[in-house]
C-alpha positions as a Markdown table, in Angstrom:
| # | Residue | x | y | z |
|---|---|---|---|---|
| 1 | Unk | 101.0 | -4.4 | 64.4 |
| 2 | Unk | 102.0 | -2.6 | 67.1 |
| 3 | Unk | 101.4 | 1.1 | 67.8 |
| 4 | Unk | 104.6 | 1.9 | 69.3 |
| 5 | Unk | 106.5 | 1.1 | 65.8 |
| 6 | Unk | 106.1 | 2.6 | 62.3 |
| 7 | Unk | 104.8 | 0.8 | 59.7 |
| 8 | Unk | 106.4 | -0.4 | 56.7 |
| 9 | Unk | 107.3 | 2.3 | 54.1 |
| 10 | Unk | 105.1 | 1.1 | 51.3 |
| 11 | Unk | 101.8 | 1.3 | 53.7 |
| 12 | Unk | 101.1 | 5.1 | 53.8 |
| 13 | Unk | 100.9 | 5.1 | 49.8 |
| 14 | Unk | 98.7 | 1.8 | 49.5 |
| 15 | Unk | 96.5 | 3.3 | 52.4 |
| 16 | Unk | 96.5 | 6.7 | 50.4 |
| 17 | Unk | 95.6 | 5.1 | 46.7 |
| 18 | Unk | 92.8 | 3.0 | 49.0 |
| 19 | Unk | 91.6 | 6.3 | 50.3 |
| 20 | Unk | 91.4 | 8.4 | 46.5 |
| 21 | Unk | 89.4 | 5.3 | 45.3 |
| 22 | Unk | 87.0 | 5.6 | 48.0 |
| 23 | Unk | 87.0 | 9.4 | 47.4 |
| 24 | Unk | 86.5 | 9.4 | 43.5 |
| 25 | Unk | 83.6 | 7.0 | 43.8 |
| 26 | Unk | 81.2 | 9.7 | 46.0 |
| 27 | Unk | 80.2 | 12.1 | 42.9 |
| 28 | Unk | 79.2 | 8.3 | 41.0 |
| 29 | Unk | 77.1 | 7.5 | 44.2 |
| 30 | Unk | 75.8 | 10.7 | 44.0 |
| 31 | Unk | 75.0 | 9.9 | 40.8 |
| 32 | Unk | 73.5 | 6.9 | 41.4 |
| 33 | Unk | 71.4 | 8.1 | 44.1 |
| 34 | Unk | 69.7 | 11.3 | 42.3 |
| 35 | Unk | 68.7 | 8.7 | 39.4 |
| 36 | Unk | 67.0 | 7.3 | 41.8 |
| 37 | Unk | 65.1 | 9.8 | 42.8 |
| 38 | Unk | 66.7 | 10.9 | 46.3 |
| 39 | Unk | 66.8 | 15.0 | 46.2 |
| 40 | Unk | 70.8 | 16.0 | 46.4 |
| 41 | Unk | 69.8 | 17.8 | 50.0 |
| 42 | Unk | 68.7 | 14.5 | 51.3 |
| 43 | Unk | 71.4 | 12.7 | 49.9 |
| 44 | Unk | 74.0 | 15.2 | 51.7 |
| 45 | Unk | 72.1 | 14.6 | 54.8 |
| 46 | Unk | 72.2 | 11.0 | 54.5 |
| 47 | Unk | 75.9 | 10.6 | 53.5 |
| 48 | Unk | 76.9 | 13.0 | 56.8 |
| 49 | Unk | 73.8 | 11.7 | 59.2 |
| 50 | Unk | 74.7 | 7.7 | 58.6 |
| 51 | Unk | 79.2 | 8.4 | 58.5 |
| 52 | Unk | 78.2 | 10.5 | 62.2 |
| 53 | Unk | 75.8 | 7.6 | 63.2 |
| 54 | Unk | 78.4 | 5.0 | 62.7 |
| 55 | Unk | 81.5 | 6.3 | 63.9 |
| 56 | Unk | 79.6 | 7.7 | 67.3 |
| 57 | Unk | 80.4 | 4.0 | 69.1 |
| 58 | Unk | 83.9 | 4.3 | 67.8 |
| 59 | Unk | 83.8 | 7.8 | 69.0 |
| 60 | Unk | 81.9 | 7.5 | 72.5 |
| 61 | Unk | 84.4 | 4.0 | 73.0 |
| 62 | Unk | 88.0 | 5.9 | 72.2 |
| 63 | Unk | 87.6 | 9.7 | 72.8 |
| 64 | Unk | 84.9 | 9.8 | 75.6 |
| 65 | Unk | 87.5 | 11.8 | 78.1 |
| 66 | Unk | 87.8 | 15.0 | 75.2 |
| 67 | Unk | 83.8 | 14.5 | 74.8 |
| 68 | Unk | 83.0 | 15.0 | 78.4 |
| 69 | Unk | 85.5 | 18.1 | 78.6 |
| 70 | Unk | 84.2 | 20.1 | 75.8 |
| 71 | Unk | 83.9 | 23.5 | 76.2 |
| 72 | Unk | 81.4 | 26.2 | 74.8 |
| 73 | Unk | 84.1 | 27.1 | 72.2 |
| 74 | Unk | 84.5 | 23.6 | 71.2 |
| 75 | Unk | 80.7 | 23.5 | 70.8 |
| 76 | Unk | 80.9 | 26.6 | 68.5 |
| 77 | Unk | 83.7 | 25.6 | 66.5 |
| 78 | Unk | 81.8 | 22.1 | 65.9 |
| 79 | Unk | 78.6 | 24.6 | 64.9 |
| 80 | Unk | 81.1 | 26.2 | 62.7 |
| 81 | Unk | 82.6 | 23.7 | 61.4 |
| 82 | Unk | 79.8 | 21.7 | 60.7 |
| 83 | Unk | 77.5 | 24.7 | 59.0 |
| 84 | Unk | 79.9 | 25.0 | 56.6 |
| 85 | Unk | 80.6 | 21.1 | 55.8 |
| 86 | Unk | 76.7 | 20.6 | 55.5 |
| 87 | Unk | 76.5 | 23.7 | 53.1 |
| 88 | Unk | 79.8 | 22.4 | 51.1 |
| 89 | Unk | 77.6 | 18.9 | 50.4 |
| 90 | Unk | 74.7 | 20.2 | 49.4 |
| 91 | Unk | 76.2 | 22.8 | 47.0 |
| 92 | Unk | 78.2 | 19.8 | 45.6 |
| 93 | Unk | 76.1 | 17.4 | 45.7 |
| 94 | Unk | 73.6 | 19.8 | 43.8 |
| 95 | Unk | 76.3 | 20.6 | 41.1 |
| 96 | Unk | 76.3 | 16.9 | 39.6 |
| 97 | Unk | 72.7 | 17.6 | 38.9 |
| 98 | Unk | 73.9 | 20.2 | 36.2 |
| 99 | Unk | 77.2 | 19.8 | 34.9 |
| 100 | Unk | 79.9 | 17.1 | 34.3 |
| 101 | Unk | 81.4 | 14.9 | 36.9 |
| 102 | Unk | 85.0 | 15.8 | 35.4 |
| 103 | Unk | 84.0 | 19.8 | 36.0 |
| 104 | Unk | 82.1 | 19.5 | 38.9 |
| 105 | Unk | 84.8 | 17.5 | 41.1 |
| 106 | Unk | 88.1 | 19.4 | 39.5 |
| 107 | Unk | 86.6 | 22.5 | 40.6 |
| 108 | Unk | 85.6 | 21.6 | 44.2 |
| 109 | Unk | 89.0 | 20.2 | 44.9 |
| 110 | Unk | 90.3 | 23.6 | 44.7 |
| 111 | Unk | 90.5 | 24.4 | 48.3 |
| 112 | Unk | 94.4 | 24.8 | 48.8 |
| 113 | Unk | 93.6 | 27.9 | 46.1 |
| 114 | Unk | 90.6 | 29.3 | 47.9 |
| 115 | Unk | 92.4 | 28.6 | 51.5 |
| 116 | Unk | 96.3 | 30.3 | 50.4 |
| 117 | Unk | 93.7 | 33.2 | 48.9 |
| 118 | Unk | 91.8 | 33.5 | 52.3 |
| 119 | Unk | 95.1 | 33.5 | 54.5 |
| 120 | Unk | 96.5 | 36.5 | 52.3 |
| 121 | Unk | 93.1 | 38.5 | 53.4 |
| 122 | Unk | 93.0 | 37.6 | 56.7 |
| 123 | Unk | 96.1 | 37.1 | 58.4 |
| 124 | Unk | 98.3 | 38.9 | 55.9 |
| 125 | Unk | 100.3 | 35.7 | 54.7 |
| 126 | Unk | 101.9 | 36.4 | 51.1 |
| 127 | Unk | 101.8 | 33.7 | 48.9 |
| 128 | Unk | 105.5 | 32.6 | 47.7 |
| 129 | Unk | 106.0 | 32.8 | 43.7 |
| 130 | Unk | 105.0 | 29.0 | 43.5 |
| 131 | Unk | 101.5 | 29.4 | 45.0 |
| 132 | Unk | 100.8 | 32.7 | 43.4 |
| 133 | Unk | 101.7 | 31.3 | 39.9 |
| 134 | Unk | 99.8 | 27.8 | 41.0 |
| 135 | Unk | 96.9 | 30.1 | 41.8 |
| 136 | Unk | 97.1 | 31.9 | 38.5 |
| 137 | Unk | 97.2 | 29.2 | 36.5 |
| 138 | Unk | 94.5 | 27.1 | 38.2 |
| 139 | Unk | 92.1 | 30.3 | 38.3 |
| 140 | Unk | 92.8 | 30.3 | 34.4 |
| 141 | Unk | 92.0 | 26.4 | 34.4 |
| 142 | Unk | 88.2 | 27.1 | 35.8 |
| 143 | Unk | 87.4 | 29.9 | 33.7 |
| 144 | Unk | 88.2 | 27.5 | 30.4 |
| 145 | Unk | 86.2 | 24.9 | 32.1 |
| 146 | Unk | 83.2 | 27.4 | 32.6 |
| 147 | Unk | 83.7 | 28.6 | 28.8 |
| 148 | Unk | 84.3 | 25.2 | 27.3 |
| 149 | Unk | 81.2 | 24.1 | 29.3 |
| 150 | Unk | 79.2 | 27.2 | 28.3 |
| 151 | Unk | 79.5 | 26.3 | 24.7 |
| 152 | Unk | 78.9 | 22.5 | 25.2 |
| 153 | Unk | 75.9 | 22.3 | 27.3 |
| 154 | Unk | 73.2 | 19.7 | 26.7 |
| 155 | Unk | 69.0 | 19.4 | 27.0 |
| 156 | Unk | 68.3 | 20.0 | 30.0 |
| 157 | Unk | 72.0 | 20.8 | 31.7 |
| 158 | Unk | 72.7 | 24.2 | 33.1 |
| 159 | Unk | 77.2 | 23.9 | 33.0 |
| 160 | Unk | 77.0 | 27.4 | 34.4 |
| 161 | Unk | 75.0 | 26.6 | 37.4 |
| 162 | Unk | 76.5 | 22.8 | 37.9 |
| 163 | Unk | 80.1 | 24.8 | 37.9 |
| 164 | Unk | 79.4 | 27.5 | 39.9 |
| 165 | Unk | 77.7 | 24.9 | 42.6 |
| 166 | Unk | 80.6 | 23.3 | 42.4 |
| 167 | Unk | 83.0 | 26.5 | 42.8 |
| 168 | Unk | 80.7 | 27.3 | 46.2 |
| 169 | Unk | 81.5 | 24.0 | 47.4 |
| 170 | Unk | 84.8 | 24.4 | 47.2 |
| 171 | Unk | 84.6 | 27.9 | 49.0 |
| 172 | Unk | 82.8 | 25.8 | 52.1 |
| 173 | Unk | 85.3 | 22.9 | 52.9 |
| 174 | Unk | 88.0 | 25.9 | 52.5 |
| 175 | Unk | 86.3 | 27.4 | 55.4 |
| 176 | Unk | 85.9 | 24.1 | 57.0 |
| 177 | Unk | 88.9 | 23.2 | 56.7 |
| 178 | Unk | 89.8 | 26.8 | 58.1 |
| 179 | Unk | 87.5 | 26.6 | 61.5 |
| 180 | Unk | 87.7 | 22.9 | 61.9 |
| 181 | Unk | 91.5 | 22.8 | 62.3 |
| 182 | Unk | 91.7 | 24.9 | 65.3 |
| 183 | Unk | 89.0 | 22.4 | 66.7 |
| 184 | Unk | 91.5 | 19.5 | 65.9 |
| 185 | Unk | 94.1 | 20.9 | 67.7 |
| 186 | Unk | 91.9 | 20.7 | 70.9 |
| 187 | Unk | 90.6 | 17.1 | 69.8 |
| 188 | Unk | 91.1 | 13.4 | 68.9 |
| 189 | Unk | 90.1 | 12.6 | 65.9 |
| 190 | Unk | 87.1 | 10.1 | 66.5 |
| 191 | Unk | 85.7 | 13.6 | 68.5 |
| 192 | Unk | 86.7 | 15.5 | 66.0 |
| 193 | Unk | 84.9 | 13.6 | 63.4 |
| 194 | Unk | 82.1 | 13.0 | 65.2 |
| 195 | Unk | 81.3 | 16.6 | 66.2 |
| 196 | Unk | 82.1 | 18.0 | 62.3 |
| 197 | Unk | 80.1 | 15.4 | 61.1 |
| 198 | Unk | 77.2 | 15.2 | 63.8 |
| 199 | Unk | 77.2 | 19.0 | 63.4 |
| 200 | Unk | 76.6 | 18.8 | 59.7 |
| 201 | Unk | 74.4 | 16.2 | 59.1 |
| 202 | Unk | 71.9 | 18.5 | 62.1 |
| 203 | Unk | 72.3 | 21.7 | 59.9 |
| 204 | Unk | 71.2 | 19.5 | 56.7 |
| 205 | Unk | 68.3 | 17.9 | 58.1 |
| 206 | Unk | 67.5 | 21.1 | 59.3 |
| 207 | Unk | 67.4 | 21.7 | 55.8 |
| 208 | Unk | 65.6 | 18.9 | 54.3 |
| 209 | Unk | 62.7 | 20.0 | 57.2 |
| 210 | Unk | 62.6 | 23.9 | 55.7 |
| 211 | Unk | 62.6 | 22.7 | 52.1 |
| 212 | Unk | 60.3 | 19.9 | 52.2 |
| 213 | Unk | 62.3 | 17.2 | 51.5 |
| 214 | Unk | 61.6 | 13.9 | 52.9 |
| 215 | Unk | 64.3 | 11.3 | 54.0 |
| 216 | Unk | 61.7 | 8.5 | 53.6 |
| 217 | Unk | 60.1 | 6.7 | 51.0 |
| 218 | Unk | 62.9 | 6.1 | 48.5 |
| 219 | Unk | 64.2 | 2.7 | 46.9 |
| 220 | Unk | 66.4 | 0.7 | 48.0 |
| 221 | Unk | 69.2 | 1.8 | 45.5 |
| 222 | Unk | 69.2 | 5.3 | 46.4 |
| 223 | Unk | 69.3 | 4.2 | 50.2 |
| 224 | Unk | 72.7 | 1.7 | 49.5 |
| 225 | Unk | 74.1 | 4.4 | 47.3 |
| 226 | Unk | 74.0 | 6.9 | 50.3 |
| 227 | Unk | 75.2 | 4.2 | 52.4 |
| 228 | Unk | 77.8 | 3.8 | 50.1 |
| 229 | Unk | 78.8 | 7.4 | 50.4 |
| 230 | Unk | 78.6 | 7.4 | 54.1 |
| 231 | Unk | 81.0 | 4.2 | 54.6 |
| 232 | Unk | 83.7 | 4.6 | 51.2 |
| 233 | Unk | 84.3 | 8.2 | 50.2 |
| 234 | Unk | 83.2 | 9.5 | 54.0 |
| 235 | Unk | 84.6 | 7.5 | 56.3 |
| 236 | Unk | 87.0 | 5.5 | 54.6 |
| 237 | Unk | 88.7 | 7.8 | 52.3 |
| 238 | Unk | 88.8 | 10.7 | 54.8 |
| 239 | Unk | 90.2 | 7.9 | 57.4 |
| 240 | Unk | 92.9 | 7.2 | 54.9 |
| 241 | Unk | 93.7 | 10.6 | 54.6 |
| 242 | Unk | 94.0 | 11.7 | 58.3 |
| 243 | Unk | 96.0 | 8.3 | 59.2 |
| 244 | Unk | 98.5 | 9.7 | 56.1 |
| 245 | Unk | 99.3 | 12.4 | 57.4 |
| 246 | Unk | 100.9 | 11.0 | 60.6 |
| 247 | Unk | 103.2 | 8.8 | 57.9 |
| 248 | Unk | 103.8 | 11.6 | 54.6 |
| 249 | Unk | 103.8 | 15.3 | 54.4 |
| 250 | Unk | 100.6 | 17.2 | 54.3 |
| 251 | Unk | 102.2 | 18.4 | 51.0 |
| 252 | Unk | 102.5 | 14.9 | 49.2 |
| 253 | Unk | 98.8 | 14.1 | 50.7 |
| 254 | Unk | 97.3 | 17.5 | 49.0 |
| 255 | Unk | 99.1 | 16.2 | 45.5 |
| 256 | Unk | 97.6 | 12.9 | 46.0 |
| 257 | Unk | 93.8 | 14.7 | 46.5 |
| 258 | Unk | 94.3 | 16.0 | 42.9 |
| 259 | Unk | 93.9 | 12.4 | 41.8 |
| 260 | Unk | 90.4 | 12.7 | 42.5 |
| 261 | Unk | 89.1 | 14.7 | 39.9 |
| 262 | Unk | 91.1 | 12.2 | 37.7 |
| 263 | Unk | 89.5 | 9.0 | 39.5 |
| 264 | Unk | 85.9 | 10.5 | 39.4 |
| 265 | Unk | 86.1 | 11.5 | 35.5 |
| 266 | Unk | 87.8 | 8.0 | 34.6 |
| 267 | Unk | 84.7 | 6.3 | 36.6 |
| 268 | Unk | 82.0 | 8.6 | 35.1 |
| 269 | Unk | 83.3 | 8.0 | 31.8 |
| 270 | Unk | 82.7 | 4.1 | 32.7 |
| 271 | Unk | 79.8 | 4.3 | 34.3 |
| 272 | Unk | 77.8 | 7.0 | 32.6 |
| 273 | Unk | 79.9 | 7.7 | 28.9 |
| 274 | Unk | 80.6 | 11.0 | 30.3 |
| 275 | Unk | 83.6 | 12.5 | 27.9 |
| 276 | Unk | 84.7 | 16.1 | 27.7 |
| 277 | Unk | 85.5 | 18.6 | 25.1 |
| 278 | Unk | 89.1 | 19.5 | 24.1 |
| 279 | Unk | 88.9 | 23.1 | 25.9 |
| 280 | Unk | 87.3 | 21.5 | 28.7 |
| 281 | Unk | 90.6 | 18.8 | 29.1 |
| 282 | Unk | 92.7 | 22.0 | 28.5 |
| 283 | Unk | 91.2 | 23.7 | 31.7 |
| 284 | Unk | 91.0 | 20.1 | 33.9 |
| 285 | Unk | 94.9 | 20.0 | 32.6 |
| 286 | Unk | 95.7 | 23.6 | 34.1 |
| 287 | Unk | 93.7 | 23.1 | 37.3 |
| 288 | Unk | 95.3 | 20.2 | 38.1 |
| 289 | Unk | 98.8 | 21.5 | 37.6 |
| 290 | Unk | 98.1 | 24.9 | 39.1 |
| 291 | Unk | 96.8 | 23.4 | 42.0 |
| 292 | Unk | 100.4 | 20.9 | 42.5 |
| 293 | Unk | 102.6 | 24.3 | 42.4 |
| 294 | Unk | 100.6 | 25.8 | 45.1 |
| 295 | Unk | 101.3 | 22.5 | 46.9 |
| 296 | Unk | 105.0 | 22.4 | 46.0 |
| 297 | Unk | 105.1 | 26.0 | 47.0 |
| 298 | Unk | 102.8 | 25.2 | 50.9 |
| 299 | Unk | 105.3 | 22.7 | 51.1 |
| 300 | Unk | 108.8 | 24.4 | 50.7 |
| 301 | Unk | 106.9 | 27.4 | 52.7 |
| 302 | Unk | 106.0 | 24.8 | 56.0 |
């Protein structure tokens, strides 16, 4: 197909629903990969050292101009960008060791929340009645999912811990997503990508060197299932969702995110038998929707 012509209608939403697949699977790889012994630091280091490895030909081949003119903001931006992406991994990552898939991804997906919050604070942008109620209501949503989780924990889980990991997480790729798009705007996005991700796979395996933990020695499982990280919810799904955007509103492409949580609960359930408790659903059910009315309310805004 050619570049110079738009593709057909239908492909933006088949290339979206590919991309919230690949996304939903990376808390069951993570999964997959801690029972098999690979500490969650390592496995954040993996996932972001092997997705920087791989796309660096790509990168080098199609964005080698905007590479050889970076600047010494550029560089600190990437640095920025990139501290805060390796600290929103392994404070994610970390979270599935404690508490629910279902909790742990609905509650890091709540960056549209934590990012309207953080514009109000900084730059003095009110939120319109949409986002505000969408922020009430999905602040509500988390505190039922701490209670419900609070009264429902299990040998040897720590819900509190797991969620607040989680919350942390979310806080991180907010600010990410904050320093990384003025960085963007300078960049293509096989640089872009490559800097972010280069950036903060160094500041993890930094890391994994001042805590101890190895990157070697592991099985062969726990090595594909950080693969598997690295090439589907990484590359792939993150792919999809920058292509998107060229084709649908950023609005209708943060809607579409909130499928993840969904995705990731439905596969856990699957894979693991993870269910959750009615108060728990309650909360998943208010985050969710309080999270779409901030979106609705970004997009009438923009």
């Amino acid at each position: 197909m050619s570049s110079d012509h738009s593709p057909p209608r239908w492909l933006p939403f088949v290339v979206l629903g590919i991309g919230l697949m690949a996304i939903s699977f990376g808390a069951i790889l993570a999964r997959v990969a801690q029972a098999n012994a690979l500490p969650s630091l390592a496995i954040a280091a993996l996932r972001l050292g092997l997705a920087a490895l791989i796309i660096t030909p790509f990168a080098l081949w199609q964005s080698r101009r905007a590479l050889l003119a970076i600047t010494r903001r550029h560089v600190a931006l990437a640095l920025g960008a990139g501290f805060f992406l390796a600290l929103h991994f392994a404070t994610w990552i970390s979270s599935l060791e404690y508490t629910s898939v279902a909790s742990s991804t609905a509650l890091v997906t709540t960056n549209l929340l934590w990012i309207g919050i953080a514009s109000f604070i900084l730059f003095g942008d009110k939120p319109g009645r949409l986002m505000a109620c969408g922020i009430a209501i999905s602040l509500a949503g988390s505190l039922l999912i701490f209670w419900s989780d609070s009264r429902t924990s299990v040998p040897g889980s720590n819900p509190f811990l797991g969620n607040f990991l989680a919350l942390i997480g979310s806080w991180c790729f907010s600010a990410y997503l904050l320093i990384g798009r003025r960085l963007r705007a300078d960049m293509p996005l096989p640089a872009y990508i490559w800097l972010a991700y280069g950036a903060g796979a160094l500041f993890l395996l930094l890391g994994c060197a001042g805590a101890g933990v190895s990157l070697a020695g592991y099985t062969a499982p726990a090595y594909l299932a950080a693969l598997g990280m690295a090439l589907g919810p990484q590359l792939l799904g993150h792919s999809a969702y920058n292509w998107s955007l060229k084709h649908v509103s950023p609005t209708f492409v943060a809607v579409v995110t909130l499928g993840e949580p969904v995705g990731s609960a439905v596969l856990a359930w699957i894979f693991f038998g993870e269910s959750f408790a009615s108060l728990q659903a309650a909360g998943f059910v208010m985050l969710l929707a309080g999270i779409y009315l901030a979106a609705v309310g970004e997009g009438r805004r923009s």
